[in-house]
N, C-alpha and C positions, 0 to 999 in steps of 0.2 A: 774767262770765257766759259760760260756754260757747256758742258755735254746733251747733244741730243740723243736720246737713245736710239738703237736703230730702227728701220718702219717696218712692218709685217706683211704689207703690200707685195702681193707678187710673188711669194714664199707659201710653200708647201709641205705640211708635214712628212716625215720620214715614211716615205712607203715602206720600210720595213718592221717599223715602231706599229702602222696602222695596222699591218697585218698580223703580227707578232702579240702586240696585249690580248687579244681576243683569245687567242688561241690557248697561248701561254697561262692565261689565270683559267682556262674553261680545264686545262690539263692539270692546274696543280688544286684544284677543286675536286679533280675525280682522284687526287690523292687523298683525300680526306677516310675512305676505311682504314688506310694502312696507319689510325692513328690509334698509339696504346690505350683505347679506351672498353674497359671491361661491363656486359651489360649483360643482363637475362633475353633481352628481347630489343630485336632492331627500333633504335629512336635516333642516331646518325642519319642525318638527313641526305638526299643526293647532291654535295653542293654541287658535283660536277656537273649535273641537268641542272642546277639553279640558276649558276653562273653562266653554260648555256642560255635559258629562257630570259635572263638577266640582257645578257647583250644584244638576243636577238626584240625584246623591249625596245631596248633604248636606241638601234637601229636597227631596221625594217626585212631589211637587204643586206644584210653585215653577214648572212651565213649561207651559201646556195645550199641546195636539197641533199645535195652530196656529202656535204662537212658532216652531218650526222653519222655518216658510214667510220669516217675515221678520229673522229672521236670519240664515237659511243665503242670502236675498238677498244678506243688506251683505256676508257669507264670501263669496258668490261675485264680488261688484264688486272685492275685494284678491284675493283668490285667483288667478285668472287662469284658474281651471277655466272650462268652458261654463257659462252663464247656467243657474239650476237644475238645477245638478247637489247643490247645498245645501240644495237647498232638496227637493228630494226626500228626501235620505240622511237630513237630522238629523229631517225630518219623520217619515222611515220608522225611522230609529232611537228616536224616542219612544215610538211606537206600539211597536215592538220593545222598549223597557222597559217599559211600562205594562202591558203581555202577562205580561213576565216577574214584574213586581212580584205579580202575583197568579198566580205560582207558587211565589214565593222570599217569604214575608213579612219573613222576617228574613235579614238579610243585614249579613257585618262587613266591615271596614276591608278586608282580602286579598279578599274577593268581589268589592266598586267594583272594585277595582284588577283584580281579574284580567276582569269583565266589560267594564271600559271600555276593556280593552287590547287586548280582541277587538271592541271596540266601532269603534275607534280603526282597526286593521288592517281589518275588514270597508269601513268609509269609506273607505282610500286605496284598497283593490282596486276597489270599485265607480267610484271617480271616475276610477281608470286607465282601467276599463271604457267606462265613460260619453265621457271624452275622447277615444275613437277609438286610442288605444295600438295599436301594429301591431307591438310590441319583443317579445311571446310573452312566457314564464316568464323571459327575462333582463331585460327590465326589471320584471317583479314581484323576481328578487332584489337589482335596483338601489332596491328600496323598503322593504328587509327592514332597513337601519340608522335610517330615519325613522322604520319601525313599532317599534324595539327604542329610541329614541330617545323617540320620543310615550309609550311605555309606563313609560320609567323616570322620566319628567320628570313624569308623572300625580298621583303623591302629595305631590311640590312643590307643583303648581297648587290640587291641592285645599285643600293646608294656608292655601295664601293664599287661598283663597276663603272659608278656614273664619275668617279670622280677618276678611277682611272683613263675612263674615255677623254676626262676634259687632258689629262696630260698626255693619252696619246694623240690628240689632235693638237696638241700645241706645239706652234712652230718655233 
């Protein structure tokens, strides 16, 4: 006698699993400074805003206005920037897509990618800004390989977010 496998009907993923992935990879992405890697000049990219702008991509509504404040915390405790500077940017940067979402209802693959790569460059300017920088436009183009760095590593991040989403939504 054959086995029927079970049916999916009427089954719900893990409200804890759906809340939890998001969070969980956006927090172990803003561990990414604390990695032994020795450099003249910042080109670690922010995966923690990546994988932010990554989930808030691939759903619309997955982050309210507020999540910015307490994440861009844990970013700023690895980061090394000043104590809310993350907490402002990703804040501000929500509120700056949630604006735009009800400009742009449809939006494909090359739009994330090229928004969140000016998403990406507007955050290091402002946190150079923010951190008191006295280096002028030479050290904004000591930032120009981080931003061309964060921008080409983008649709990596996404992909594994995307693939993380499909297991956290599987029941």
């Amino acid at each position: 006698m054959a086995r029927h496998p079970r049916t999916r009907i009427g089954r719900t993923p893990s409200p804890a699993r759906r809340f939890a992935v998001p969070v969980i990879t956006t927090m172990i992405g803003s561990l990414a400074p604390v990695l032994p890697l020795i450099a003249t000049t910042a080109i670690v990219p922010p995966f923690g805003l990546m994988v932010f702008l990554a989930w808030r991509a691939l759903h619309r509504n997955i982050w309210p206005a507020w999540a910015g404040i307490f994440l861009g915390l844990w970013d700023d405790l690895f980061s090394g920037a000043a104590l809310g500077t993350s907490v402002v940017l990703w804040t501000s940067l929500l509120l700056a897509l949630d604006m735009l979402d009800r400009r742009l209802i449809w939006r494909d693959a090359f739009q994330e990618w090229g928004i969140a790569a000016l998403l990406i460059a507007a955050y290091l300017l402002f946190a150079y800004q923010i951190g008191g920088a006295v280096a002028g436009w030479y050290g904004v183009t000591l930032m120009l390989p981080q931003m061309l760095i964060a921008a080409l590593l983008f649709p990596p991040v996404m992909r594994v977010c995307d693939r993380l989403d499909q297991w956290r939504l599987r029941v």
